[in-house]
PyMOL commands that place a pseudoatom at each C-alpha (Angstrom):
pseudoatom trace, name=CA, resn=UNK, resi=1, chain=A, elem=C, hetatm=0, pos=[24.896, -6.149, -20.277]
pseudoatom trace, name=CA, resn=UNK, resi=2, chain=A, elem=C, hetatm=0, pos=[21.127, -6.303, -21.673]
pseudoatom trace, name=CA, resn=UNK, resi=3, chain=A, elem=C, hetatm=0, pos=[20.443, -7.162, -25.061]
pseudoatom trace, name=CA, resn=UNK, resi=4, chain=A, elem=C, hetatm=0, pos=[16.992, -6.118, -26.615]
pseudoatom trace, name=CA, resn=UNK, resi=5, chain=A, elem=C, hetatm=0, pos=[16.118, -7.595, -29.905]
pseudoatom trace, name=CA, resn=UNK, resi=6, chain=A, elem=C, hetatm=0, pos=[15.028, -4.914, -33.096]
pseudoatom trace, name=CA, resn=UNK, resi=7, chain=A, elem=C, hetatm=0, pos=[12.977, -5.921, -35.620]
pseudoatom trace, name=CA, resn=UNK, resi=8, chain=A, elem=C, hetatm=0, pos=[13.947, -4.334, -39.269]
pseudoatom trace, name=CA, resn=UNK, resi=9, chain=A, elem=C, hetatm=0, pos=[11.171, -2.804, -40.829]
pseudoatom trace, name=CA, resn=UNK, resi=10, chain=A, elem=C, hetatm=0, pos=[10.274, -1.451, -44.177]
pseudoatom trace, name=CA, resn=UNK, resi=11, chain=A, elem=C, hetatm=0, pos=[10.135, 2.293, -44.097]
pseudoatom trace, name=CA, resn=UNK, resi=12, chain=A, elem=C, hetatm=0, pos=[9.683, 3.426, -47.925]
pseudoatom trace, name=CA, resn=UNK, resi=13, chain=A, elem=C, hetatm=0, pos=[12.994, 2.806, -49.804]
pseudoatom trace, name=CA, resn=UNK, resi=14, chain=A, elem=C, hetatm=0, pos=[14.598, 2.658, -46.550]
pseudoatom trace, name=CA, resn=UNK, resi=15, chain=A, elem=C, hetatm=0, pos=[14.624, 0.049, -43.624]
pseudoatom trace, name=CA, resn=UNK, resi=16, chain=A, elem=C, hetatm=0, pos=[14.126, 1.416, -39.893]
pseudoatom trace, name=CA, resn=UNK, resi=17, chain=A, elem=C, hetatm=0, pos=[14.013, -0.585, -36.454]
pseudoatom trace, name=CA, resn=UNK, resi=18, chain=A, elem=C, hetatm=0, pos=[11.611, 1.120, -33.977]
pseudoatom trace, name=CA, resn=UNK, resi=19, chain=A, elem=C, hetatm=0, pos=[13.415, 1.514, -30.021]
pseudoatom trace, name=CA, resn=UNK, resi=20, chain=A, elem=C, hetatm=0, pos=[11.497, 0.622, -26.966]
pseudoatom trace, name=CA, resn=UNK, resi=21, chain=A, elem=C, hetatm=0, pos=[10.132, 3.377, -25.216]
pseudoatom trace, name=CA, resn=UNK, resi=22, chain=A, elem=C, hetatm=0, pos=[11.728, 2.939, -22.051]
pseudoatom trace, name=CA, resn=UNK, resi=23, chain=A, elem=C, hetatm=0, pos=[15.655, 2.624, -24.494]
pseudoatom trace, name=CA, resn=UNK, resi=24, chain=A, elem=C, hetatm=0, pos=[14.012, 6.079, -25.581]
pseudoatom trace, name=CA, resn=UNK, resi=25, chain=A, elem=C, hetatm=0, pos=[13.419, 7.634, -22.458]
pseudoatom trace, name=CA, resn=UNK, resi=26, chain=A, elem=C, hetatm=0, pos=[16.797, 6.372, -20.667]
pseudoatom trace, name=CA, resn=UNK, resi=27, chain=A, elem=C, hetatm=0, pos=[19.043, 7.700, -23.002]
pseudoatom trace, name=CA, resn=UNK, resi=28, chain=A, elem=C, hetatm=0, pos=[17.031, 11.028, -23.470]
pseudoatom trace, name=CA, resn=UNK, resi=29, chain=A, elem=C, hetatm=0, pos=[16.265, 11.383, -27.259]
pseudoatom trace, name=CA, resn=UNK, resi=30, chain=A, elem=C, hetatm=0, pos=[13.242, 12.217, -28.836]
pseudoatom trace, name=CA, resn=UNK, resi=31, chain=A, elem=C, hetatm=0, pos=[10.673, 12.824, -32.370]
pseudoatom trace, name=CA, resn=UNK, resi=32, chain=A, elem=C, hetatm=0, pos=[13.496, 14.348, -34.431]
pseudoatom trace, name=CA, resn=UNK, resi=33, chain=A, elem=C, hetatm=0, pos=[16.701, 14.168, -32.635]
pseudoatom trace, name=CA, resn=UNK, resi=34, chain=A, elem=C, hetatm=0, pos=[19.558, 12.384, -34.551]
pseudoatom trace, name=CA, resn=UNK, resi=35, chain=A, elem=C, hetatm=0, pos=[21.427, 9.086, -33.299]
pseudoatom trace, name=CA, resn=UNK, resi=36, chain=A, elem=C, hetatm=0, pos=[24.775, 8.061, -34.390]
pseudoatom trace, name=CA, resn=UNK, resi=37, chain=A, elem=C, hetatm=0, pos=[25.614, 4.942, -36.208]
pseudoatom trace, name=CA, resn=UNK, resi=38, chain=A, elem=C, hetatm=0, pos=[29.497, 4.221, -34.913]
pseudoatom trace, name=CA, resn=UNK, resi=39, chain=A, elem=C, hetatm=0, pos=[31.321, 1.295, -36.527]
pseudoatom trace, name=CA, resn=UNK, resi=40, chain=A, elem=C, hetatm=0, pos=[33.589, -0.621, -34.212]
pseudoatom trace, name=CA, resn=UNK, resi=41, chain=A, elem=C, hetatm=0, pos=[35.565, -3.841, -35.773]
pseudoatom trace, name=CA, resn=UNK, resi=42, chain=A, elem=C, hetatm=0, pos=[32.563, -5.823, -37.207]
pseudoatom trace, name=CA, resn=UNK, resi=43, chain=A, elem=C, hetatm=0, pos=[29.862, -4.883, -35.121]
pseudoatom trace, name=CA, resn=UNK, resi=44, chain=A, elem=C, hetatm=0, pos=[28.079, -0.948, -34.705]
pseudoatom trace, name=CA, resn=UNK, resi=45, chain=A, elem=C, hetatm=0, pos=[26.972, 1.205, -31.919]
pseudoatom trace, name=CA, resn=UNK, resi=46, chain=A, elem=C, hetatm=0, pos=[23.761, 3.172, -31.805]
pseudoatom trace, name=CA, resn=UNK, resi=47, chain=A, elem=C, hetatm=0, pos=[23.904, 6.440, -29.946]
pseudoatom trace, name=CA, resn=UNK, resi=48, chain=A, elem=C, hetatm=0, pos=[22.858, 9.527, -29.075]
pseudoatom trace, name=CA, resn=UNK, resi=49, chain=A, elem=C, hetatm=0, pos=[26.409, 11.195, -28.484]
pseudoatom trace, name=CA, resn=UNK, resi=50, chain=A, elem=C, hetatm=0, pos=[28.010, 12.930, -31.020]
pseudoatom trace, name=CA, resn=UNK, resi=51, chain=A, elem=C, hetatm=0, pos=[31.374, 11.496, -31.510]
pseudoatom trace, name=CA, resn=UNK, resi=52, chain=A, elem=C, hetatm=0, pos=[32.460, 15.118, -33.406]
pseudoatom trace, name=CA, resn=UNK, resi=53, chain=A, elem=C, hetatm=0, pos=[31.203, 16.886, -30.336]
pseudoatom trace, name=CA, resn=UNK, resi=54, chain=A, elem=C, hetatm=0, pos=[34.015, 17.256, -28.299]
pseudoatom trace, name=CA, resn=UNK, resi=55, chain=A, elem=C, hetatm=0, pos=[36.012, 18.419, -31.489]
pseudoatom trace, name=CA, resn=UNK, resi=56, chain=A, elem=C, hetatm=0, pos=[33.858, 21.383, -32.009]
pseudoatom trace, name=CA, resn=UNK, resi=57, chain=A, elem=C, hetatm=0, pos=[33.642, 22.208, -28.735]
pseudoatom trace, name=CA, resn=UNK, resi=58, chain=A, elem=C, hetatm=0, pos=[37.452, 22.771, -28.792]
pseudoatom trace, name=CA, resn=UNK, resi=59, chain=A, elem=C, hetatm=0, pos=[36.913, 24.674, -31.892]
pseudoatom trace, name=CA, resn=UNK, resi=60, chain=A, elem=C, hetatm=0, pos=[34.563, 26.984, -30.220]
pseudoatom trace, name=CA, resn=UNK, resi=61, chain=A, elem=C, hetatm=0, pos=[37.219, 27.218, -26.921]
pseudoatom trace, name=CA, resn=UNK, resi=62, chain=A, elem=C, hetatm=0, pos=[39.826, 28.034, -28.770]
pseudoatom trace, name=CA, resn=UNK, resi=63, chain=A, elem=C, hetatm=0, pos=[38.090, 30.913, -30.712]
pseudoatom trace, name=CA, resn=UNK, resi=64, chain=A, elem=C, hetatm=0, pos=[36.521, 31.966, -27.629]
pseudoatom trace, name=CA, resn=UNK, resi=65, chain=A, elem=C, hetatm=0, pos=[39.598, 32.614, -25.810]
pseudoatom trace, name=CA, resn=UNK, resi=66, chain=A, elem=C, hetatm=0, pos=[41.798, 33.735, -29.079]
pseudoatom trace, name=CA, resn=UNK, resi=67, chain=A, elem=C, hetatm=0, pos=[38.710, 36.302, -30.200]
pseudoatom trace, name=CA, resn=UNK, resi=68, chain=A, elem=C, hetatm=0, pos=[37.689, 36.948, -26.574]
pseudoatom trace, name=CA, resn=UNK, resi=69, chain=A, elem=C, hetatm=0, pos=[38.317, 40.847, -26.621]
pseudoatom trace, name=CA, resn=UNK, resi=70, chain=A, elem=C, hetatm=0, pos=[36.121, 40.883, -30.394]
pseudoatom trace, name=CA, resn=UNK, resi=71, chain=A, elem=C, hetatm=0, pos=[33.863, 38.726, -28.480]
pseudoatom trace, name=CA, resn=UNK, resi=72, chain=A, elem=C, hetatm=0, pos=[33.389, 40.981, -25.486]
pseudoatom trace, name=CA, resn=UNK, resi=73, chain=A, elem=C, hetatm=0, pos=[32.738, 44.502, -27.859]
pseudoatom trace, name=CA, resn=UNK, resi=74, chain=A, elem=C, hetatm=0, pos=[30.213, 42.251, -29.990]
pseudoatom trace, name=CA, resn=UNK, resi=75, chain=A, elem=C, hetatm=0, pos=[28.508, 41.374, -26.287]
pseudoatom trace, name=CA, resn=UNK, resi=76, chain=A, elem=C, hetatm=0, pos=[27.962, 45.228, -25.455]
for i in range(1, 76): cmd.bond("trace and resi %d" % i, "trace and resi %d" % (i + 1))
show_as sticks, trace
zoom trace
């Protein structure tokens, strides 16, 4: 496990921490993208997956194959 230390900062009315480059780079977000703040027991986890992801994508698989035919005239 590695631990890197994040200073809080002053960011307006807000607070921010600012990531290492290299955290950055490694888990492939940049300028703009979102990150997820997950809480688990007392402590949180900062990352770049969506946990809601997976449930939309089986919202979009089950429409796919339930509207496939509406789908496939819409295509032409």
């Amino acid at each position: 496990m590695n631990i890197t230390k994040l200073k809080v900062r002053a960011v307006g009315n807000s607070f921010g921490v600012t990531i290492p480059k290299d955290i950055i780079e490694q888990i492939g977000v940049a300028k703009g993208d979102e990150l997820h703040l997950i809480e688990i027991g007392d402590s949180y986890m900062i990352t770049a997956f969506d946990p809601t992801f997976d449930t939309k994508l089986s919202a979009f698989d089950d429409t796919q194959r339930n509207q496939r035919n509406a789908l496939r005239s819409l295509a032409k």
